[in-house]
Backbone as JSON Lines, residues from 0, in Angstrom:
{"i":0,"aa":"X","n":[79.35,71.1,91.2],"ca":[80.3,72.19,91.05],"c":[79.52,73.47,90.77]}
{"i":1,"aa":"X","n":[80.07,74.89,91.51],"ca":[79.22,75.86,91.08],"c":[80.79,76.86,90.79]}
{"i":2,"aa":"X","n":[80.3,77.64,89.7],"ca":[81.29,78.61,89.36],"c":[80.76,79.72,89.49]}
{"i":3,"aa":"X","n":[81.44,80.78,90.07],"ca":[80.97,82.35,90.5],"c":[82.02,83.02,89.4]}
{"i":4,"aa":"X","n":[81.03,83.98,88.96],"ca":[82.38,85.45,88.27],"c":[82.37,86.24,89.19]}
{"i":5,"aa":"X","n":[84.04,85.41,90.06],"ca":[84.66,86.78,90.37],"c":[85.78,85.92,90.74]}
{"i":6,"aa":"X","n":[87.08,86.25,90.51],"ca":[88.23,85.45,90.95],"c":[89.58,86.01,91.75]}
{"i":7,"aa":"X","n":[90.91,85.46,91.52],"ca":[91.72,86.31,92.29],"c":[92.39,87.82,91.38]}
{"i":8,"aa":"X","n":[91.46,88.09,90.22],"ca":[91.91,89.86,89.89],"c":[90.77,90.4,90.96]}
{"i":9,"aa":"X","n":[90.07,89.84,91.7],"ca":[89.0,91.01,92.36],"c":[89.22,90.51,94.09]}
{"i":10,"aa":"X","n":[89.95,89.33,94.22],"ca":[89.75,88.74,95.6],"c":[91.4,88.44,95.71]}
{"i":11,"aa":"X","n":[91.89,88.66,97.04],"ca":[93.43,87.87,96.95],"c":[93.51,86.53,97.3]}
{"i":12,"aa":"X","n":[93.68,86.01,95.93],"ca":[94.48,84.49,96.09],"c":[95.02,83.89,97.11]}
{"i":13,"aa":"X","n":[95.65,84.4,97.8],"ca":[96.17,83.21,98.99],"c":[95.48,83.33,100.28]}
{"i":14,"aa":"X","n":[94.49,83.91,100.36],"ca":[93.12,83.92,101.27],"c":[92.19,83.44,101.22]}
{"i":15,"aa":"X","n":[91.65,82.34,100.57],"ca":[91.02,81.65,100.07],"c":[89.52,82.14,101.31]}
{"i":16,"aa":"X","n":[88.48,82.65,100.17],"ca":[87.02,82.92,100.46],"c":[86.24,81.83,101.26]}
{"i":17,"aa":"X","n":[85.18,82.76,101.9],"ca":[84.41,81.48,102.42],"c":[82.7,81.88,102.24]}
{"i":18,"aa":"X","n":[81.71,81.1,101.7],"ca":[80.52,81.68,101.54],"c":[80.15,81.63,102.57]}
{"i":19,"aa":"X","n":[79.2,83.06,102.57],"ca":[78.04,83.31,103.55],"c":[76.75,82.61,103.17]}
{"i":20,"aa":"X","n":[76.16,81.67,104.38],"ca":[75.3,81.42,104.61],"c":[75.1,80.26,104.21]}
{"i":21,"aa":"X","n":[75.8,79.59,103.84],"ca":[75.71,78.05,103.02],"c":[77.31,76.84,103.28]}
{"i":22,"aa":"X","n":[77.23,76.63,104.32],"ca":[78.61,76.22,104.85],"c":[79.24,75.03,103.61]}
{"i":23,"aa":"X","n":[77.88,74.35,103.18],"ca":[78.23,72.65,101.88],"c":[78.18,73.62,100.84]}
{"i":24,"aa":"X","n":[78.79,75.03,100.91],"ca":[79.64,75.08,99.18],"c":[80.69,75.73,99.46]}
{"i":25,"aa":"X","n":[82.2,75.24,99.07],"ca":[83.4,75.14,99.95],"c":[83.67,75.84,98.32]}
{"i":26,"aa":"X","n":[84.59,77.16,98.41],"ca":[85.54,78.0,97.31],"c":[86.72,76.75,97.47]}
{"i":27,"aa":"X","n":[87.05,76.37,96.21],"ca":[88.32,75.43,96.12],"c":[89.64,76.1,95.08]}
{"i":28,"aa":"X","n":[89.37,76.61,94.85],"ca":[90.43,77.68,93.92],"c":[89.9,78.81,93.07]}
{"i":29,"aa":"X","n":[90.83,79.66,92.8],"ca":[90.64,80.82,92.25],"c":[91.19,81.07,90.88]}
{"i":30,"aa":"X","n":[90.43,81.2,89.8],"ca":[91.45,81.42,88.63],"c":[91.31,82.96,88.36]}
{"i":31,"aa":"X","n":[91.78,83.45,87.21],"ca":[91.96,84.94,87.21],"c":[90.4,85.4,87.65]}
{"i":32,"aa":"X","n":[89.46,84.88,86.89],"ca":[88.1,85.51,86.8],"c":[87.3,84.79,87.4]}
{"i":33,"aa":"X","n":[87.22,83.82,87.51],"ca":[85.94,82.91,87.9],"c":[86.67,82.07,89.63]}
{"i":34,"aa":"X","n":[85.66,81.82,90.63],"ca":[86.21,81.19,91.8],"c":[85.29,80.24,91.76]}
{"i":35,"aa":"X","n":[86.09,78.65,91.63],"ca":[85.45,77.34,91.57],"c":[85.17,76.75,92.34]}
{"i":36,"aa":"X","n":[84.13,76.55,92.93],"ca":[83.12,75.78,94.27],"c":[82.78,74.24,94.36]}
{"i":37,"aa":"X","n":[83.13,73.86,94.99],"ca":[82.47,72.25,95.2],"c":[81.01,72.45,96.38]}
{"i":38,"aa":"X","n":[80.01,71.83,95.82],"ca":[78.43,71.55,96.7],"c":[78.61,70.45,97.29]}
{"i":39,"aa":"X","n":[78.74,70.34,98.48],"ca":[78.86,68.81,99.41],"c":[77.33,68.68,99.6]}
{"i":40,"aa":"X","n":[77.69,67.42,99.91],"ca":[76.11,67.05,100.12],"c":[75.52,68.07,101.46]}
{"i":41,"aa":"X","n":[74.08,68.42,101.03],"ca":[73.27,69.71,101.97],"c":[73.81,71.02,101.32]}
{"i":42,"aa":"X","n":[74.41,70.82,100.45],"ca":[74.44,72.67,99.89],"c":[73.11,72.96,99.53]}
{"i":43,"aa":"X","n":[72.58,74.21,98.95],"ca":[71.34,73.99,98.28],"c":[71.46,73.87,96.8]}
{"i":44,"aa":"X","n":[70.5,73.54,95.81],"ca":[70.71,73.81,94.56],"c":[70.68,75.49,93.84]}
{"i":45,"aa":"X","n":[71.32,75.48,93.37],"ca":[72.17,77.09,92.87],"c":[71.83,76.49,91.52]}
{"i":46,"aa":"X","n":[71.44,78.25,90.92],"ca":[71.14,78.2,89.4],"c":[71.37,79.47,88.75]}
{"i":47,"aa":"X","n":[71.22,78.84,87.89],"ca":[72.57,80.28,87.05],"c":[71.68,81.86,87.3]}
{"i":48,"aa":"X","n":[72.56,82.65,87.67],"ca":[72.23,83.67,88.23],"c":[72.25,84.5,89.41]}
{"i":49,"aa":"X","n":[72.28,83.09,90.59],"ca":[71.73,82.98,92.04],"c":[72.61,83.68,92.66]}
{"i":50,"aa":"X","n":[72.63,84.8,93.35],"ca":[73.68,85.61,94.17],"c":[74.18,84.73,95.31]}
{"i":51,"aa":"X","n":[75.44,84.99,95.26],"ca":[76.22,83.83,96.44],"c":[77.35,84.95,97.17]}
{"i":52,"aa":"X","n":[76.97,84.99,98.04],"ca":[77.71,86.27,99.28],"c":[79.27,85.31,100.08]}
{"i":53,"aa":"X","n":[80.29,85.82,99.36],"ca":[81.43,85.41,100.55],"c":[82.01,86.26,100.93]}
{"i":54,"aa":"X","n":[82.78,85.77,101.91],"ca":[83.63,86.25,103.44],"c":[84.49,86.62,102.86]}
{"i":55,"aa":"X","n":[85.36,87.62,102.78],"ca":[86.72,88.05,102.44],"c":[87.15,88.19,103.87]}
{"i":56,"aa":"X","n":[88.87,87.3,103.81],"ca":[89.67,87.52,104.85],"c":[90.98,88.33,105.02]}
{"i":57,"aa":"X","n":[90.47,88.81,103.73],"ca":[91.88,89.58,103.22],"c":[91.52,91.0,101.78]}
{"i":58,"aa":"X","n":[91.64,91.88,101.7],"ca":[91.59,92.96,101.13],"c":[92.61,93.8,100.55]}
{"i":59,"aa":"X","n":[93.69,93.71,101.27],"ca":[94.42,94.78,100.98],"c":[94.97,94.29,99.46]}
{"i":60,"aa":"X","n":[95.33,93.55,98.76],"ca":[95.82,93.32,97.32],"c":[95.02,93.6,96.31]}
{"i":61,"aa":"X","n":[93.5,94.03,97.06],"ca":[92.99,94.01,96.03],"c":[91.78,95.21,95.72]}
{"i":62,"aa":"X","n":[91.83,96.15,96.98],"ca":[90.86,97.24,97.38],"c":[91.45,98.45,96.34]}
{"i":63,"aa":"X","n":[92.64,98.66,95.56],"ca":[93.07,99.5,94.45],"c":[92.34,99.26,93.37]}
{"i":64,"aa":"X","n":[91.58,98.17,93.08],"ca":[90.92,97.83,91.77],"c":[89.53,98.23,91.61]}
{"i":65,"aa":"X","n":[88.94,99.06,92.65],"ca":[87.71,99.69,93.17],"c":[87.53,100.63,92.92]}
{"i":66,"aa":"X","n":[86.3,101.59,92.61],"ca":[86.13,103.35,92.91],"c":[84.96,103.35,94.18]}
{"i":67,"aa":"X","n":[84.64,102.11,94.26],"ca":[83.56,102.0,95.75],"c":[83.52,101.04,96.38]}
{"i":68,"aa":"X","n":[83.66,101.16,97.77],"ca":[83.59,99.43,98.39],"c":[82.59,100.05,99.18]}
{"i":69,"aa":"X","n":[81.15,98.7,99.24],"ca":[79.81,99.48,99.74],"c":[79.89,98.64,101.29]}
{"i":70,"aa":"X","n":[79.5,98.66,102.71],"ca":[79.47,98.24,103.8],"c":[78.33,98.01,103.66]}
{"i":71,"aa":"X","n":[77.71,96.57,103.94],"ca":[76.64,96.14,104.19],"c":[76.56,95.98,105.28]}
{"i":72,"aa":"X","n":[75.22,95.94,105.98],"ca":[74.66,95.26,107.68],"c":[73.47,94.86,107.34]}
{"i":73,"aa":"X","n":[73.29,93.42,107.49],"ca":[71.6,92.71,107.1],"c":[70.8,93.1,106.01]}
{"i":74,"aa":"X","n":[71.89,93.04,105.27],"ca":[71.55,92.85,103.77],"c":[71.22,94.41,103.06]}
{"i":75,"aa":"X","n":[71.64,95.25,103.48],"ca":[71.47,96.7,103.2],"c":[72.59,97.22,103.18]}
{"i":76,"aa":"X","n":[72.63,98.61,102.07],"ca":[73.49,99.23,102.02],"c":[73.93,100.41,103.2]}
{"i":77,"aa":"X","n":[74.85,100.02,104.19],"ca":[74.92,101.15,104.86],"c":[75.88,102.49,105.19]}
{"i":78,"aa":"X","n":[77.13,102.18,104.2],"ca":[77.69,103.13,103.66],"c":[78.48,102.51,102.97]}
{"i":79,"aa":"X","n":[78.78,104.18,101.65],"ca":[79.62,103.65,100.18],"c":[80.89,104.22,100.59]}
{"i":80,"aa":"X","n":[81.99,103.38,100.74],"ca":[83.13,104.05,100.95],"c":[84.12,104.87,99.47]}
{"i":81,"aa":"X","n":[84.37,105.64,99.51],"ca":[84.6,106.25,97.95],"c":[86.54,106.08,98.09]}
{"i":82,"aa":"X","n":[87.16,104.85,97.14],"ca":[88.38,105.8,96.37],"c":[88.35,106.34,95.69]}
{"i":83,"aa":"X","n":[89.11,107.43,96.48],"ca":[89.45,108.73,95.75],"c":[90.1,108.66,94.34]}
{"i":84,"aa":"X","n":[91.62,107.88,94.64],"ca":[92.25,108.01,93.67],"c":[91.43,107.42,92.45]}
{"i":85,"aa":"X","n":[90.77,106.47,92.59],"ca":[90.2,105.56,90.83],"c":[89.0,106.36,90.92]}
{"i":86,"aa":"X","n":[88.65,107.86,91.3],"ca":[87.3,108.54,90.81],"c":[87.53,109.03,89.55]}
């Protein structure tokens, strides 16, 4: 089992996430803060700390809780999108 801090106050709940780059660690639910992972066999071993990148398939419930959403391309920052309103 791996637990990430970040749950459905930062991600919407009924879209259930999917990690990048590691297909054997499957998001299995979301509680307020934390999103709880099962490692199938061939995940790699994860240790406390280890940055774990997922897929959002859904945004809109939850892009108000932001003052920046940053666009990555190959692992770089390539633009900071600014809300206005939460500046």
């Amino acid at each position: 089992r791996v637990v990430l801090d970040c749950g459905m106050k930062g991600m919407h709940p009924l879209h259930m996430p999917s990690v990048s780059g590691d297909p054997n660690l499957k998001v299995e639910r979301l509680n307020a803060e934390h999103a709880v992972c099962t490692a199938l066999p061939g995940a790699r071993d994860y240790a406390l700390g280890d940055l774990v990148r997922l897929n959002l398939s859904y945004a809109d419930g939850t892009l108000n809780l932001y003052s920046r959403i940053l666009g990555l391309r190959n692992g770089y920052v390539e633009r900071v999108f600014l809300c206005i309103d939460r500046l």
